[in-house]
Backbone as JSON, one array per atom type, in Angstrom:
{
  "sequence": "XXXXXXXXXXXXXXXXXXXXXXXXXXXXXXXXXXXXXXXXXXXXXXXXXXXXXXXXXXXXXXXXXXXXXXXXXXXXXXXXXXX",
  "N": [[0.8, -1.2, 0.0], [1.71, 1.24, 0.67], [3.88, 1.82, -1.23], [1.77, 2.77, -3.53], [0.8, 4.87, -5.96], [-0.49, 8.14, -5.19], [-3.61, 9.65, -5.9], [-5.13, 12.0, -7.35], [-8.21, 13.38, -6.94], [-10.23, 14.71, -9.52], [-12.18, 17.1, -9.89], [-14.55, 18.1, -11.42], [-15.85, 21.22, -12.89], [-17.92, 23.67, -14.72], [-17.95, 26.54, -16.68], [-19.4, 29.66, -17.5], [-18.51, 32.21, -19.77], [-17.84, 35.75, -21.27], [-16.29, 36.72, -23.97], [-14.68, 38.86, -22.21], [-14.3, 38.08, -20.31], [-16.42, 38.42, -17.61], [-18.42, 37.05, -16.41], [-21.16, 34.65, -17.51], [-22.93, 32.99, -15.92], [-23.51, 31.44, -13.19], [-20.32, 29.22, -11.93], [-20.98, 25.53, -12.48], [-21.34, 22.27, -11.04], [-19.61, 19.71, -12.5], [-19.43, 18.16, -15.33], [-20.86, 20.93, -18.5], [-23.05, 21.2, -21.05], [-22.97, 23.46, -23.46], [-25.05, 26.73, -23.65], [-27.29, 28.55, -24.46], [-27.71, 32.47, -24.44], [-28.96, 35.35, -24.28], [-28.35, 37.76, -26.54], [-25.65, 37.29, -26.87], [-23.39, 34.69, -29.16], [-22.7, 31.25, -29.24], [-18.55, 31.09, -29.05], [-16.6, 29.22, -28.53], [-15.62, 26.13, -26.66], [-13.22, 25.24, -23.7], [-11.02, 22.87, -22.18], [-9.59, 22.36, -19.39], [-7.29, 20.63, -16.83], [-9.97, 19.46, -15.8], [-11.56, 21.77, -15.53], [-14.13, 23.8, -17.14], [-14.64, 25.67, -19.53], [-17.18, 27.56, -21.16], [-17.12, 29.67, -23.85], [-18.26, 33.07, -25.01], [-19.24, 35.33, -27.32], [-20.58, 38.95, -26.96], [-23.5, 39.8, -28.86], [-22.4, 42.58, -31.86], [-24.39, 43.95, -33.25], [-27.75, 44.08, -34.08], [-28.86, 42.91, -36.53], [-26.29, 41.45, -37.15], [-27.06, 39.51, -34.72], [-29.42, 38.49, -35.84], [-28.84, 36.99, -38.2], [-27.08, 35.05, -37.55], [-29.04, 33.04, -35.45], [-30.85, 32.49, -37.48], [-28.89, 30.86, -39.05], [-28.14, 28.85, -36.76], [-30.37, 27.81, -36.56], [-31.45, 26.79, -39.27], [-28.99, 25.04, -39.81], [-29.53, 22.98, -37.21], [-32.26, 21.9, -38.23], [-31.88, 21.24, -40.62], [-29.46, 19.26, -39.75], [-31.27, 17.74, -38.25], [-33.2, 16.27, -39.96], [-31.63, 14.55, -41.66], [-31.27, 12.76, -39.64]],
  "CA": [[0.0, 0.0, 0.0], [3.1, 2.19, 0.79], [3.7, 2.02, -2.77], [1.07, 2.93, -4.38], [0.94, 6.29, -5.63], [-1.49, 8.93, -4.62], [-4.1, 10.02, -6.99], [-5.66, 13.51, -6.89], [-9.29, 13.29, -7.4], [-10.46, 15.92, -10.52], [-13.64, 17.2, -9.99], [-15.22, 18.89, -12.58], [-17.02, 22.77, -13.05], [-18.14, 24.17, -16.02], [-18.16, 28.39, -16.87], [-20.13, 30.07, -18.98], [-18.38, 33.28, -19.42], [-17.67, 36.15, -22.48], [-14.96, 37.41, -24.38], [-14.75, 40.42, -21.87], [-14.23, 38.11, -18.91], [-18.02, 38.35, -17.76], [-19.88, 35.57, -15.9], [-22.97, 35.08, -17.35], [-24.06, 31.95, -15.4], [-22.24, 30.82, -12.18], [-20.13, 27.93, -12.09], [-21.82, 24.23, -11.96], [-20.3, 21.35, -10.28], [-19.95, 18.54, -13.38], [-19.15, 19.19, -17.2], [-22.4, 20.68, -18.56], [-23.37, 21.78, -21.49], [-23.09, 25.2, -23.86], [-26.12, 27.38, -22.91], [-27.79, 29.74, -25.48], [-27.75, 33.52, -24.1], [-29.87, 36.24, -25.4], [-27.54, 39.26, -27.1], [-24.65, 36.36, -27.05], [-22.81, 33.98, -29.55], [-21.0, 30.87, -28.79], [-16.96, 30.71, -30.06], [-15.89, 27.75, -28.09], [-14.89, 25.41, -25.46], [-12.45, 24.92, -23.69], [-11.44, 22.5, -20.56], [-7.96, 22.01, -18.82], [-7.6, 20.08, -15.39], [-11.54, 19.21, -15.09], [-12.26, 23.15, -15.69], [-14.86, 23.7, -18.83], [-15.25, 27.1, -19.96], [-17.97, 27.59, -22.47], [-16.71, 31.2, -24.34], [-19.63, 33.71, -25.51], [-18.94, 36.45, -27.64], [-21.47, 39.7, -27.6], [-23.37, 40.55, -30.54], [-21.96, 43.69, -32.23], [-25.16, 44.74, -33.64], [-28.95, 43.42, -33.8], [-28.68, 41.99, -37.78], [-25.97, 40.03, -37.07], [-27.54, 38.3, -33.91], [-30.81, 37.25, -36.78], [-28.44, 35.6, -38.97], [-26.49, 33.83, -36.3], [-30.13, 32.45, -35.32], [-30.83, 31.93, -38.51], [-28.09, 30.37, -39.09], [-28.58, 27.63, -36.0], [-32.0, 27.25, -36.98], [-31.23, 25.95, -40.46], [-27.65, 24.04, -38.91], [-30.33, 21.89, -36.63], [-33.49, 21.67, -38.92], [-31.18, 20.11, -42.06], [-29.25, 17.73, -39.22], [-32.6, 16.41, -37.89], [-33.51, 15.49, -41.17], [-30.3, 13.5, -41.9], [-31.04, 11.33, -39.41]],
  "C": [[0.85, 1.27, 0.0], [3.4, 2.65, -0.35], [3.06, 2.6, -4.11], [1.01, 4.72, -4.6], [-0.12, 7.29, -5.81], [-2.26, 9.37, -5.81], [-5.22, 11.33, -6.4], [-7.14, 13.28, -7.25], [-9.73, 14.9, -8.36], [-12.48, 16.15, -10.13], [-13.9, 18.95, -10.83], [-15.94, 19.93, -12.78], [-16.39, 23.23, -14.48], [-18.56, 25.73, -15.22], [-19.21, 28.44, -17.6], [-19.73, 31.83, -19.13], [-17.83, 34.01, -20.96], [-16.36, 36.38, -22.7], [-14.27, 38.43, -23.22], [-14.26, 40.02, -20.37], [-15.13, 37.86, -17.88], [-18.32, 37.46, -17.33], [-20.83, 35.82, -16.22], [-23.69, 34.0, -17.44], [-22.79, 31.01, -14.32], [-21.85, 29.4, -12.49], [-21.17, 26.73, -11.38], [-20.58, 23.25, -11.65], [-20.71, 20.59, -11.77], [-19.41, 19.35, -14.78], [-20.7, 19.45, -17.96], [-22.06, 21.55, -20.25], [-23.21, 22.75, -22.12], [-23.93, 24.98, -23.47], [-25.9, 28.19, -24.09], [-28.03, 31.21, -24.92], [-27.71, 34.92, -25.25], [-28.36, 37.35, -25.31], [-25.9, 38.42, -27.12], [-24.55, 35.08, -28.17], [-21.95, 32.82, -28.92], [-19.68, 30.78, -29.76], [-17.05, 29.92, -29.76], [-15.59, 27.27, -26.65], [-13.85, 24.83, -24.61], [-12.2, 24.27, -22.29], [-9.93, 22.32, -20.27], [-8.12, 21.5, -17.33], [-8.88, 20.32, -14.57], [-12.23, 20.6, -15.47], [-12.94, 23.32, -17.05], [-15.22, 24.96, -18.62], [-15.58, 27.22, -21.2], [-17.5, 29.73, -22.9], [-17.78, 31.88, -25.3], [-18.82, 34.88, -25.84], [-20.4, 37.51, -27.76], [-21.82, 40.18, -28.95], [-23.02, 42.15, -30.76], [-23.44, 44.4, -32.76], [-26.79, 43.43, -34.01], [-29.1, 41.83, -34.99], [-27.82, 40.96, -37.28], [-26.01, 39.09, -36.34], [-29.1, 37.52, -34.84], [-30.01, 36.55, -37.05], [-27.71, 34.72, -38.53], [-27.92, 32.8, -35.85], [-30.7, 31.65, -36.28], [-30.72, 30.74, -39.05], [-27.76, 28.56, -38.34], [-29.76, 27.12, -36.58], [-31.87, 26.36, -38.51], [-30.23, 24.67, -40.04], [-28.56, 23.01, -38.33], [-31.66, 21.28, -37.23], [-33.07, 20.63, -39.71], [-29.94, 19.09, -40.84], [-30.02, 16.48, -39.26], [-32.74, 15.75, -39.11], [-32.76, 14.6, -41.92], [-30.57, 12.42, -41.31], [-31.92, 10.29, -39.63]]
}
C-alpha cells in the first residue's frame, strides 16, 4: 500500500463566461453543457484540469444576432432530417 501512488481526485465545473471576462451563469459542479444567451454567440470550449469554460462572444449589432439564429436554426433543422 506504501507504494502505491497517490491520486488527486479531478472534480469537474463548467463556466459560462464572455470574451470580456463576464460571468454570465455561475459555475456548476460537473461538465455541462453550452447554454444559449440572449444578445450572445457561442466561439468555443475549452477544458484544462476538469475546468470547462464555455466562451460567448457579444453581438456587435442586432442583424448580425438574426443571422447567427438563422443560421442555428437551419444548422439543426437540415441535421434532424439526416437522421
Amino acid at each position: 500500500m506504501a507504494d502505491e501512488p497517490i491520486i488527486d481526485p479531478i472534480i469537474e465545473i463548467t463556466g459560462w463566461r464572455d470574451t470580456e471576462g463576464n460571468e454570465l451563469k455561475p459555475y456548476e459542479v460537473g461538465k455541462k453543457a453550452a447554454l444559449e444567451f440572449s444578445g450572445y454567440r457561442f466561439v468555443k470550449t475549452t477544458t484544462d484540469d476538469g475546468i470547462t469554460i464555455h466562451l460567448y462572444e457579444k453581438y456587435k449589432n442586432r442583424l448580425f444576432q438574426e443571422k447567427y439564429r438563422l443560421h442555428l436554426r437551419l444548422k439543426f433543422s437540415t441535421h434532424n432530417q439526416i437522421q
